[in-house]
N, C-alpha and C positions, 0 to 999 in steps of 0.2 A: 554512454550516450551515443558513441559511434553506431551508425553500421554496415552491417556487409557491405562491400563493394565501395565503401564511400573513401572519399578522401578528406583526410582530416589533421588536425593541428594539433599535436599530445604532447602532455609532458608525462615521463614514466616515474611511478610512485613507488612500487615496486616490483620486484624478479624475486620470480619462484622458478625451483627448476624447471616444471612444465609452461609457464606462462608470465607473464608480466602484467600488473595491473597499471593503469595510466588516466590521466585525468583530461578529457575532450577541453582542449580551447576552443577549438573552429572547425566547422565544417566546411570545407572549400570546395568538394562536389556532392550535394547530398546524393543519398540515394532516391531513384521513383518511388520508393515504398515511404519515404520521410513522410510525414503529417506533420502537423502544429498538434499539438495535444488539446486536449477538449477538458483537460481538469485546469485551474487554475491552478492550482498549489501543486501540478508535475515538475518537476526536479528538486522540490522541495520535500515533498513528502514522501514516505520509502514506502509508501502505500502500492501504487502502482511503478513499473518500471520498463513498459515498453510502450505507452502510450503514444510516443514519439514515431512507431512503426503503425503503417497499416491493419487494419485487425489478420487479413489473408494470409497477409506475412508473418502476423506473430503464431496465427496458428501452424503455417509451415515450418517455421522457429522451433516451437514446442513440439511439435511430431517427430523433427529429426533430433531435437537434444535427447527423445524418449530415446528413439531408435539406437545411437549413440551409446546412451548410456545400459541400454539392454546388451549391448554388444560387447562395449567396457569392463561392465560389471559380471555378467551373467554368462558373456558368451554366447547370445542369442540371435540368431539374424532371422527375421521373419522370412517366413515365405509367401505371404499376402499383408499388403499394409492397405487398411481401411480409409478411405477419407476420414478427415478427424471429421469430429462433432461440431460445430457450432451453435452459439448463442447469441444473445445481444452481447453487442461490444461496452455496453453501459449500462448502468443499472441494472446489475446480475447478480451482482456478492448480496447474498441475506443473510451473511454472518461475521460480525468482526470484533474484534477485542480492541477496544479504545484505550488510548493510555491517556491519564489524567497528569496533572501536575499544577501547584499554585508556581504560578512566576510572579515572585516580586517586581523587578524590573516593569514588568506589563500591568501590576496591580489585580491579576484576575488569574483565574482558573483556565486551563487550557486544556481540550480535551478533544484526540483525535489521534491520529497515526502516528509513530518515531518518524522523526527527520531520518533522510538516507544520512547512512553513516554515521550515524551518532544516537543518543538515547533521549536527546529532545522532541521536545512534541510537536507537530505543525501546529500551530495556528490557523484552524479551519473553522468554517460555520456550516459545511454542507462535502458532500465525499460525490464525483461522478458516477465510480463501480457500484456503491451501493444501491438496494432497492430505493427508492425515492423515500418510501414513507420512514427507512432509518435513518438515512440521510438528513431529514428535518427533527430527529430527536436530537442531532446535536446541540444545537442551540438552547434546547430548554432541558438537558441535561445537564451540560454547561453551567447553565443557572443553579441548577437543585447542587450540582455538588460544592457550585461556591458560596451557597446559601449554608453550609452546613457547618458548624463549631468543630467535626474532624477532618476538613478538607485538605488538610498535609495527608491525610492517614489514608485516602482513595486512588489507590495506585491504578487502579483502570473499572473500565465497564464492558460489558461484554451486551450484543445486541444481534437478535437475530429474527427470522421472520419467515413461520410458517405458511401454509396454505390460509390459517383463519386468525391465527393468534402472533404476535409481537411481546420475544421475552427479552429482560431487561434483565442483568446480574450484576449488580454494584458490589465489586471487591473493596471491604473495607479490613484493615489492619486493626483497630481498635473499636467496641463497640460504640454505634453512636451514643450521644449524648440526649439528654431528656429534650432541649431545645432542636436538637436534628431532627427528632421524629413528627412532622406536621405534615 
């Protein structure tokens, strides 16, 4: 959650020999690039992960991690580097694999991104990256898979969104039942 430049309050979780991973208390000088994130469910959900940065900067981020890693891995230093591309900073993703899951504790069907760091599911009724109109199938997909007699058995949905058409892929484990199919 740190970044560049910034000053901030850690505790370290772990050391690798190249790096240590650590977990942000405080930020004590943010950086100018810091935002408020514009999803509600950012730090909770492992959906998106630099929300917290500027869009400019994340694109500067991901140009040099490219570059970095072309050099690391390949050995390759460009000799012209292109301004990157940009897009909208929201509602851009028209493709994503939803994970489902019944939670007792909550009494309903939960269906959306894994939590960061773990294999739970956020608790969401709408996504900011997505295109808008998959964004709003949450909700009444949601419904349909806790409406169904194998809603243990629907380990995720896949949803994506062409030029003219919107395709839906319900991974099921076991076939439905004669009551499922309405």
């Amino acid at each position: 959650g740190a970044i560049s430049g910034e000053t901030a309050r850690f505790r370290r979780q772990h050391s690798h020999s190249n790096y240590d991973e650590a977990l942000l208390l405080e930020v004590i000088e943010p950086s100018a690039d810091r935002i408020s994130p514009a999803c509600e469910y950012f730090g909770q959900c492992g959906g998106c992960a630099l929300q917290h940065l500027a869009y400019d900067a994340q694109l500067r981020l991901k140009q040099q991690s490219l570059l970095q890693a072309l050099q690391r891995i390949g050995n390759v230093t460009p000799t012209t580097v292109l301004a990157p591309l940009a897009g909208r900073p929201f509602a851009y993703r028209r493709r994503a694999r939803l994970g489902a899951r019944v939670v007792e504790k909550k009494g309903r069907v939960l269906l959306g991104f894994r939590e960061r760091r773990n294999s739970c599911i956020t608790d969401m009724s709408s996504c900011a990256t997505l295109e808008p109109e998959l964004s709003r199938l949450i909700p009444p997909l949601t419904s349909l898979i806790d409406s169904l007699h194998i809603r243990n058995r629907v380990p995720q949905i896949e949803v994506s969104k062409g030029d003219n058409a919107i395709s839906v892929v319900i991974r099921v484990l076991d076939a439905p039942g004669v009551g499922d199919r309405h």
